[in-house]
C-alpha positions in Angstrom: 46.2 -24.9 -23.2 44.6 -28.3 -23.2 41.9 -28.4 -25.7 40.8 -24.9 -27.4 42.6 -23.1 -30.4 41.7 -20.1 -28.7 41.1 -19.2 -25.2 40.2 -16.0 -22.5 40.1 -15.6 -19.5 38.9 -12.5 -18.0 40.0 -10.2 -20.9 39.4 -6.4 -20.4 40.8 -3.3 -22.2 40.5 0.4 -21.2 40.9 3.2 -23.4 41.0 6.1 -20.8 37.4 6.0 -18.9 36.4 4.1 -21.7 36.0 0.1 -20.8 36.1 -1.4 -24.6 36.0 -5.1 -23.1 35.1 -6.4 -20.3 35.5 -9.5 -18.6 35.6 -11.9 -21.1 35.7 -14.9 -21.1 35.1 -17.8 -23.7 37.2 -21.1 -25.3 37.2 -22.1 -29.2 37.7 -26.0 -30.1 39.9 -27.1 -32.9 37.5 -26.8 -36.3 34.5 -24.9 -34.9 33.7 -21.6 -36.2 33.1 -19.2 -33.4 31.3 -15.9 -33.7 31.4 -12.9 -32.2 27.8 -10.6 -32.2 26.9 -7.4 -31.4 26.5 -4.0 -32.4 29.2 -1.9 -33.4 30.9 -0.5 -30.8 30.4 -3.8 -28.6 33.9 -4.6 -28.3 34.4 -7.0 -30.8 37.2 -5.8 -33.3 39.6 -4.9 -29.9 38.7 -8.4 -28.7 40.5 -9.7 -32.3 43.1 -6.8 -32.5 44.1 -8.5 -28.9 43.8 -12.1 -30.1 46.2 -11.1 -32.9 48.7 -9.5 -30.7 48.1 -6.0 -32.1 46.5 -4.9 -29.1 47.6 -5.6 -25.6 44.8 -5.9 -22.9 44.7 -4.2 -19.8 43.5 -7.2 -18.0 42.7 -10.8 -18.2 44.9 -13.3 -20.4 44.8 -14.7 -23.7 46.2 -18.2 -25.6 46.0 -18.9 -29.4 47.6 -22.3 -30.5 48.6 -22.6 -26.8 50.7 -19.6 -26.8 50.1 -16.3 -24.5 49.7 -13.1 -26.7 51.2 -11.3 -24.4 54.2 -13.5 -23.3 55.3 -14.7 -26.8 53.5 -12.1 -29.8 56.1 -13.1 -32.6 55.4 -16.8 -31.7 51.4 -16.4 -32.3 51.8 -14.6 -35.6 52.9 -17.9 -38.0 49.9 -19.3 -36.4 47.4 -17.1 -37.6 45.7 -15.9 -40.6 44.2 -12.5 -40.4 41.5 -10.6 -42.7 41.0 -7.4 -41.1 37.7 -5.0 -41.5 39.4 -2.4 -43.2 41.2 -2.6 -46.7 44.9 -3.0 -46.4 46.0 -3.6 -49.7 48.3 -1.9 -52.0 45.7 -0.6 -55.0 48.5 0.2 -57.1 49.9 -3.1 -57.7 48.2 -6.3 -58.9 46.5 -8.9 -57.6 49.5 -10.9 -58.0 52.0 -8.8 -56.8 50.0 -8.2 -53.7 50.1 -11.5 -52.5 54.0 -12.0 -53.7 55.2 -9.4 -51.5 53.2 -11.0 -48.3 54.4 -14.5 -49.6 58.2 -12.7 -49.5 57.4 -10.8 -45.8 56.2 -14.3 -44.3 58.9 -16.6 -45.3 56.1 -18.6 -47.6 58.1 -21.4 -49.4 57.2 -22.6 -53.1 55.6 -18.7 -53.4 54.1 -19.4 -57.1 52.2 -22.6 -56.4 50.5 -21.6 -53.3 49.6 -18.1 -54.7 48.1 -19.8 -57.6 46.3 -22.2 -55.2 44.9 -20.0 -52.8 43.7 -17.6 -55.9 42.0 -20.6 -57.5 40.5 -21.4 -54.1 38.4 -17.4 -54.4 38.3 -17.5 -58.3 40.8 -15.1 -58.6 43.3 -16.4 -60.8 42.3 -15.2 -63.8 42.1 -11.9 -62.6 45.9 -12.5 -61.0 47.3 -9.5 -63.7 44.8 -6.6 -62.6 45.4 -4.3 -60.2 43.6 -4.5 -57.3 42.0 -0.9 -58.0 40.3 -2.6 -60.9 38.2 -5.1 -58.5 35.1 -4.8 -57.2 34.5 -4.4 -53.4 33.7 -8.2 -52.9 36.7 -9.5 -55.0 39.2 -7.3 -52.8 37.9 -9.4 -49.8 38.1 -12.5 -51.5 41.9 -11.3 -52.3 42.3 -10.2 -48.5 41.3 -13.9 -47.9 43.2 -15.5 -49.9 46.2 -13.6 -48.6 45.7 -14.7 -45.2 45.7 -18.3 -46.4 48.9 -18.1 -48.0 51.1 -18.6 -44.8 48.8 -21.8 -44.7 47.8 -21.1 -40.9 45.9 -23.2 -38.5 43.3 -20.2 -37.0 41.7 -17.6 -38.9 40.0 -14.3 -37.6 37.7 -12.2 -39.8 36.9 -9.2 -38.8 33.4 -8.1 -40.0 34.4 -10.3 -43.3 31.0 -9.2 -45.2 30.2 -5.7 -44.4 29.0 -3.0 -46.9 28.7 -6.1 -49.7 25.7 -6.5 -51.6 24.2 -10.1 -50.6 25.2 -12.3 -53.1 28.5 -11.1 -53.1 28.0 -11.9 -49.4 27.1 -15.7 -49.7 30.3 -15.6 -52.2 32.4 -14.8 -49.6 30.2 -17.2 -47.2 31.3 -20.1 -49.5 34.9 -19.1 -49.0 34.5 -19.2 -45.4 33.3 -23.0 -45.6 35.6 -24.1 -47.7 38.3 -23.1 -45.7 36.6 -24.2 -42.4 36.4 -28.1 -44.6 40.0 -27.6 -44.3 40.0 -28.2 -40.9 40.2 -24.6 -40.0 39.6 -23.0 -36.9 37.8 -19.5 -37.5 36.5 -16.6 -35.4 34.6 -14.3 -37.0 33.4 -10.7 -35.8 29.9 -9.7 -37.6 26.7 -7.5 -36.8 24.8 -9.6 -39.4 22.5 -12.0 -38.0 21.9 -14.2 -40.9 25.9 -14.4 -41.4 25.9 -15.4 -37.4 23.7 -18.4 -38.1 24.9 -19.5 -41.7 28.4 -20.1 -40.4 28.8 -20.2 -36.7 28.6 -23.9 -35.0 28.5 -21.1 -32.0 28.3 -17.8 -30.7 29.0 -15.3 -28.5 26.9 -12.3 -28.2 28.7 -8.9 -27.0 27.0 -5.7 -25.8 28.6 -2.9 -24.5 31.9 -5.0 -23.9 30.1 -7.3 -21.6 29.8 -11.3 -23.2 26.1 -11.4 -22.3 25.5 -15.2 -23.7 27.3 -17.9 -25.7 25.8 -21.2 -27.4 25.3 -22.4 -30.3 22.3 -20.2 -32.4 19.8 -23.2 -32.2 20.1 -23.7 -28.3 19.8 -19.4 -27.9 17.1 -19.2 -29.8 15.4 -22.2 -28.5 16.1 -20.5 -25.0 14.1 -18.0 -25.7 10.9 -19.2 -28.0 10.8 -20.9 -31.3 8.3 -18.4 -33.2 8.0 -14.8 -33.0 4.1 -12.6 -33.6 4.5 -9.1 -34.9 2.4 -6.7 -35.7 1.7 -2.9 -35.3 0.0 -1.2 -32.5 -2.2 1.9 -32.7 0.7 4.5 -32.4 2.4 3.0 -35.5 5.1 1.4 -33.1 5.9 -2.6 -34.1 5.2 -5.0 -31.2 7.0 -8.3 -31.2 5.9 -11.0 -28.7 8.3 -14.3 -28.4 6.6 -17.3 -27.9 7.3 -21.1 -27.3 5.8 -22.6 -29.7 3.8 -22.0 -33.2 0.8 -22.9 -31.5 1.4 -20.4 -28.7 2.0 -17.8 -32.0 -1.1 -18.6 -33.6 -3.1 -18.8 -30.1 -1.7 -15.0 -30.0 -2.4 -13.8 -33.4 -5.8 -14.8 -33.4 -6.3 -12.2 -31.1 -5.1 -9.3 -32.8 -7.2 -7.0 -35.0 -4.9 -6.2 -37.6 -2.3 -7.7 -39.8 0.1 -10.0 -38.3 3.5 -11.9 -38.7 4.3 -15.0 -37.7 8.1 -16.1 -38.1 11.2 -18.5 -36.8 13.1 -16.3 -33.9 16.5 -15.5 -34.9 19.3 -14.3 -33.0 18.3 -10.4 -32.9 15.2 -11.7 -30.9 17.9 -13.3 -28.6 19.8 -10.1 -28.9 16.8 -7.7 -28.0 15.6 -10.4 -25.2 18.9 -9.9 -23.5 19.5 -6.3 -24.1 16.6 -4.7 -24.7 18.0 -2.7 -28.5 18.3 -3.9 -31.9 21.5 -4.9 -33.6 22.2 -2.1 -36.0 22.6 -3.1 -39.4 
């Protein structure tokens, strides 16, 4: 692989009659953060549960660090760190114990420096004694984290890293995110939040129903589309939103409407909804 961390070709998986991905196709450079969009059920967790060789595809290929996840699995896992959506960790034992056992499983040398490190690195440290029952739901993520940065690897998939936390404990785990992308990390991460899509994501990919229906970075999308969106409500209580080109363009149409109206930046849902035609659900 000659220049991305992480590249497909083609990649499709079939569960029965059921086509989970299809087709994809995208690359990742060395330091960007890439992000995957959509819905749930879009097809993003299989494309990561493939990228991180826990999944094999029933078409297409797939390289991480150069290596083929099909070809060579046990040679793509040292490269990667992985938070997954759902919790995995032991509630019984401590914070401490938890990420000494995966320091032990992964061959991690000097295990007590780098587990106080990357516990510093999410404010954990102090909290390194308590079990993991004890935490709160956004501290148990920060503790997922900081377990996949123990093995010290180059590329990092998240997997919905946010979801179901409250939003400050969301920009908490947004400032993790950066500080580990300022270590020249290269990250992919799957999300169905919009404002977590353009807070992190130098670019994205936008998924719907499997399909990779566009892929830039969110200025350019949005830009694509119209700058400033008009909404207000029609007579059958429905909202109406009408894109436009330009804030000028917004105003021209808002002084036309009888009733109250907003005028706002687009965001990537308005890309979303251009393309599809549905909402992202939150």
């Amino acid at each position: 692989m000659p220049e991305g961390m992480i590249r497909v070709e083609g990649l499709g998986k079939d569960y029965g009659s059921i086509r989970a991905v299809d087709s994809v196709t995208f690359e990742i450079m060395r330091g960007e953060t890439f992000g995957l969009l959509g819905p749930n059920g879009a097809g993003k967790t299989t494309t990561i549960k493939i990228l991180t060789t826990l999944s094999k595809p029933s078409s297409g290929r797939a390289w991480v660090a150069g290596i083929d996840v099909v070809k060579d699995p046990s040679a793509v896992k040292p490269k990667i760190g992985v938070v997954p959506q759902e919790n995995n960790l032991d509630r019984e034992l401590t914070v401490h114990q938890n990420m000494f056992i995966y320091a032990m499983l992964h061959g991690v040398k000097d295990k007590h420096l780098k587990i106080e490190e990357k516990l510093r690195m999410v404010g954990l440290w102090e909290r390194r004694d308590s079990p993991v029952q004890f935490l709160s739901g956004g501290m148990q993520k920060r503790l997922l984290i900081a377990r996949a940065l123990l093995s010290e690897p180059s590329i990092f998939f998240l997997d919905e890293p946010t979801v179901g936390l409250d939003p400050q404990v969301r920009r908490e785990i947004w400032d993790t995110i950066r500080r580990i992308r300022a270590r020249g990390g290269t990250i992919l991460i799957t999300t169905h939040y919009i404002e977590e899509a353009e807070a992190l994501c130098d670019r994205v990919g936008i998924l719907s129903k499997g399909r990779l229906i566009a892929m830039d970075t969110p200025k350019n999308l949005k830009t694509e589309i119209g700058s400033h969106v008009v909404e207000f409500f029609k007579d059958d209580g429905s909202l109406k939103r009408v894109v436009c080109k330009s804030k000028e363009e917004a105003q021209r149409i808002a002084a036309r409407v009888n009733d109250t109206v907003t005028i706002r930046r687009s965001n990537l849902e308005d890309v979303f909804i251009k393309l599809t035609g549905e909402r992202i659900e939150r």
